[in-house]
C-alpha positions as CSV (number, residue, x, y, z in Angstrom):
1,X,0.0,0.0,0.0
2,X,1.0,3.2,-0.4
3,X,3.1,5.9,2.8
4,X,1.0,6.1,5.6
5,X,-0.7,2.9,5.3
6,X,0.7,1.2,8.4
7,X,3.2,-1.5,6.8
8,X,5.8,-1.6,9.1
9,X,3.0,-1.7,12.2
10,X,1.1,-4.6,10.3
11,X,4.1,-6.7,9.4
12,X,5.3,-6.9,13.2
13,X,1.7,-7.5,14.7
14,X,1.3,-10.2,12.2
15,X,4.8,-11.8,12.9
16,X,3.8,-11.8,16.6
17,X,0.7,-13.4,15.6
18,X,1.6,-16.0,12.9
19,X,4.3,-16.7,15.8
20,X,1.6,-17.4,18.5
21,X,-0.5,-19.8,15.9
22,X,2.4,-21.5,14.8
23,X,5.0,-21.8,17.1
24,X,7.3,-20.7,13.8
25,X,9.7,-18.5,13.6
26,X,9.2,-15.2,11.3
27,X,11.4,-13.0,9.6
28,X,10.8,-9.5,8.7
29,X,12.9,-8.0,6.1
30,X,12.5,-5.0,3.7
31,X,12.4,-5.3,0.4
32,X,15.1,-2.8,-0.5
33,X,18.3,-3.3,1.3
34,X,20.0,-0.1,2.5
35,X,22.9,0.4,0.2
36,X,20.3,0.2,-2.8
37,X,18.0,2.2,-1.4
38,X,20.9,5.0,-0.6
39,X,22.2,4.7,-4.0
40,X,18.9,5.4,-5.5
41,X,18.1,8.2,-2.3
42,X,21.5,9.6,-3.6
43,X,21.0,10.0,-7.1
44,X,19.7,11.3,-9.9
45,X,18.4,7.8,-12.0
46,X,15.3,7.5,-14.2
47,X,12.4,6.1,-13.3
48,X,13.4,3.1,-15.4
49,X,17.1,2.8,-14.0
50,X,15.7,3.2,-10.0
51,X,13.3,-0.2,-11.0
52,X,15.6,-1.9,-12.5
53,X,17.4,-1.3,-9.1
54,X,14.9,-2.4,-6.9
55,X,13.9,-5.4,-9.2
56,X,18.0,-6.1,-8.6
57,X,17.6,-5.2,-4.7
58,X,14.5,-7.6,-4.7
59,X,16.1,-10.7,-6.4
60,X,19.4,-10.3,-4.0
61,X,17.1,-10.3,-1.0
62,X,14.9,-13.3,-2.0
63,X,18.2,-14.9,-2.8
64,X,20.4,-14.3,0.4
65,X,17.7,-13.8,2.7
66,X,13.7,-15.2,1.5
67,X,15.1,-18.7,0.2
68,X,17.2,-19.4,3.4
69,X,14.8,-18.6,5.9
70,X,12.1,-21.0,3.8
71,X,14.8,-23.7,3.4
72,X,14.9,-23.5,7.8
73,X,10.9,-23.6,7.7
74,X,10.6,-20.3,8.9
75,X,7.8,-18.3,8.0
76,X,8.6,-14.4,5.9
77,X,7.3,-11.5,5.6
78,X,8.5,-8.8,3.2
79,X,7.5,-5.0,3.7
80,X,7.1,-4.5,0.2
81,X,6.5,-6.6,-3.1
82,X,7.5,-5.7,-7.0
83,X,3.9,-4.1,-7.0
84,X,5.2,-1.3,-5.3
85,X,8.0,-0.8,-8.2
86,X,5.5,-1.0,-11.0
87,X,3.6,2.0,-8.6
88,X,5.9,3.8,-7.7
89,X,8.5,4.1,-10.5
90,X,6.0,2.6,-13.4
91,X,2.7,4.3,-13.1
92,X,3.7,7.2,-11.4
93,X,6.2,8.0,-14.2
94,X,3.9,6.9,-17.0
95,X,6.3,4.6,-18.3
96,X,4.8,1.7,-20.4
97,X,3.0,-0.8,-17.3
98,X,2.4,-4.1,-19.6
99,X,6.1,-4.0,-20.6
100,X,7.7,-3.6,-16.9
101,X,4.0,-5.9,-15.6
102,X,5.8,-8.8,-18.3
103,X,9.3,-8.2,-17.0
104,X,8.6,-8.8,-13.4
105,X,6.1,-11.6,-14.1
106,X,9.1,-13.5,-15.7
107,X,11.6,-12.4,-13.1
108,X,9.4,-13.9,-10.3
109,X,7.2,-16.3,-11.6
110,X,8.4,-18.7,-9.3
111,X,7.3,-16.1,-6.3
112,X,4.2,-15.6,-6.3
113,X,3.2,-14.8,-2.4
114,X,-0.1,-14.5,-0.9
115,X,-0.3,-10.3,-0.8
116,X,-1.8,-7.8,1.2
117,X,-2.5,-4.7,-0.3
118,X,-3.4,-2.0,2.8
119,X,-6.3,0.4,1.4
120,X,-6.5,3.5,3.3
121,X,-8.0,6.6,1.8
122,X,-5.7,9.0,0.2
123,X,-6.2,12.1,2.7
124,X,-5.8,9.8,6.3
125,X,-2.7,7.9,4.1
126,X,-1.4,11.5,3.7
127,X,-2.0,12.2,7.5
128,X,-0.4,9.4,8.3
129,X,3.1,9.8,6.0
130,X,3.6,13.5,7.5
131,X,3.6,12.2,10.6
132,X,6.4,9.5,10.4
133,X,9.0,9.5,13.1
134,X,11.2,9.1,10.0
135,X,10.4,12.1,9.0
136,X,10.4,10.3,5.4
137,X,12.0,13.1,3.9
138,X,13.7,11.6,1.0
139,X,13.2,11.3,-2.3
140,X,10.8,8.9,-2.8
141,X,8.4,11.2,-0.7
142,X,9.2,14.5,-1.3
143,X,6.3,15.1,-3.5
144,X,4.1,13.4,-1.5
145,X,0.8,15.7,-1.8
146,X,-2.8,14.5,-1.2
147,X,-3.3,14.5,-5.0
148,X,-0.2,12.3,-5.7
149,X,-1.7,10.1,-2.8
150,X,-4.8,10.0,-4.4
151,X,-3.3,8.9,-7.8
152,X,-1.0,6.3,-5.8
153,X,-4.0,4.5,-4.2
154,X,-5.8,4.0,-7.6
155,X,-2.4,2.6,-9.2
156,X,-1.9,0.5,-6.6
157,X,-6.3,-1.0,-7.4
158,X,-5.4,-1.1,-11.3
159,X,-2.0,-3.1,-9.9
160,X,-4.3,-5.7,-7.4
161,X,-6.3,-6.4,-10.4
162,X,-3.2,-7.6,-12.6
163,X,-1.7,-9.6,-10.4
164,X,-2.2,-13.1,-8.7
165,X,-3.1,-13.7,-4.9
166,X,-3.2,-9.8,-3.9
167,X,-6.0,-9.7,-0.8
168,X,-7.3,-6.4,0.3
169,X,-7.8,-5.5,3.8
170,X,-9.1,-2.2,4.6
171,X,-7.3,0.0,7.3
172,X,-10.5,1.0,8.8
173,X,-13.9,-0.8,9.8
174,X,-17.5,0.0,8.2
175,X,-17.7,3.1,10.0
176,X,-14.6,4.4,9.7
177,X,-12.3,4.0,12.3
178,X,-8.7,2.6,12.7
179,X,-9.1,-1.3,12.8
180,X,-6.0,-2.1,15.2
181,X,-2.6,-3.6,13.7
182,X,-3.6,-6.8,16.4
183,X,-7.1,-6.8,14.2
184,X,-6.0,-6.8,11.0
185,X,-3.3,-9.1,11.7
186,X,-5.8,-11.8,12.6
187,X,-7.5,-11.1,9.4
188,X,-3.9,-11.9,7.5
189,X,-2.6,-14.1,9.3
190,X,-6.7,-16.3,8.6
191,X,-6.2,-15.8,5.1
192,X,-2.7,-16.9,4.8
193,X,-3.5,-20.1,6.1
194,X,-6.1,-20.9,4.4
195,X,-4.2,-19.9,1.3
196,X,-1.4,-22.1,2.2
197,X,-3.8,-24.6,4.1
198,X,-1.9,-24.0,7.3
């Protein structure tokens, strides 16, 4: 999902609770290893090169870190997905979306994980993002505007319809409040299993 969405807080409340089910151990990594991300943070690359960077960042992490940690029958959870990419630096840039949608389908056909895209509304997202503790002053947010926000959540829909196990959970309830991270973790960590018949 897009800044703001509550990520970070999700993936550790459903690492607690997959570990309280399960008795398995989880591991949490990020998608985008440091030294890519500051190499990217640091410089000036199209949207094209700064995807093909992250596609790089991805594969290196599912290599040295994804595959072993499945190998020891431990259960992982990744921040962020190659959806983000194809939001982020595809979409967002305009570049052509079937062309980079084909490339990453080939690149990870063999990883296809059960997804959670977080829908929040643009304007709480926004909310959310400004108020970081990071600050998340970098490039890859300093535009962030409720318009841009806006356009980022409906990317991230035409994205969920295009590719394969993506589930939705919303970020609030029926009436609009907050659901918990300990809530919607439940509601993950359910559908996970029955997608893996856990």
């Amino acid at each position: 999902g897009v800044d703001g969405c509550g990520k970070t807080t999700l993936a550790k409340a459903l690492a607690e609770q997959i570990k309280n089910d399960t008795n398995k151990d989880v591991v949490i990594c990020r998608a985008l290893e440091q030294p890519i991300r500051q190499l990217i943070l640091s410089s000036n690359f199209s949207p094209e090169t700064e995807f093909l960077l992250q596609m790089g960042g991805l594969n290196n992490q599912l290599e040295t870190v994804v595959k072993p940690a499945i190998d020891s029958n431990k259960v992982v959870i990744i921040d962020r997905w190659y959806y983000s990419a194809l939001v982020y630096q595809v979409l967002a840039n305009g570049l052509d979306y079937n062309k980079y949608l084909k490339i990453v389908k080939s690149i990870f056909s063999t990883y296809e994980p059960f997804t959670v895209w977080m829908q929040i509304s643009a304007m709480r997202a926004f909310a959310r993002a400004n108020k970081s503790p990071d600050d998340m002053i970098d490039k890859f947010h300093e535009q962030l505007s409720l318009i841009r926000v806006g356009k980022l959540t409906q990317y991230y829909e035409k994205v969920s319809y295009d590719c394969p196990k993506i589930g939705m959970i919303k970020v609030t309830d029926n009436m609009g409040e907050e659901r918990s991270p300990e809530s919607m973790a439940k509601s993950v960590a359910e559908r996970a299993y029955k997608e893996f018949n856990v």
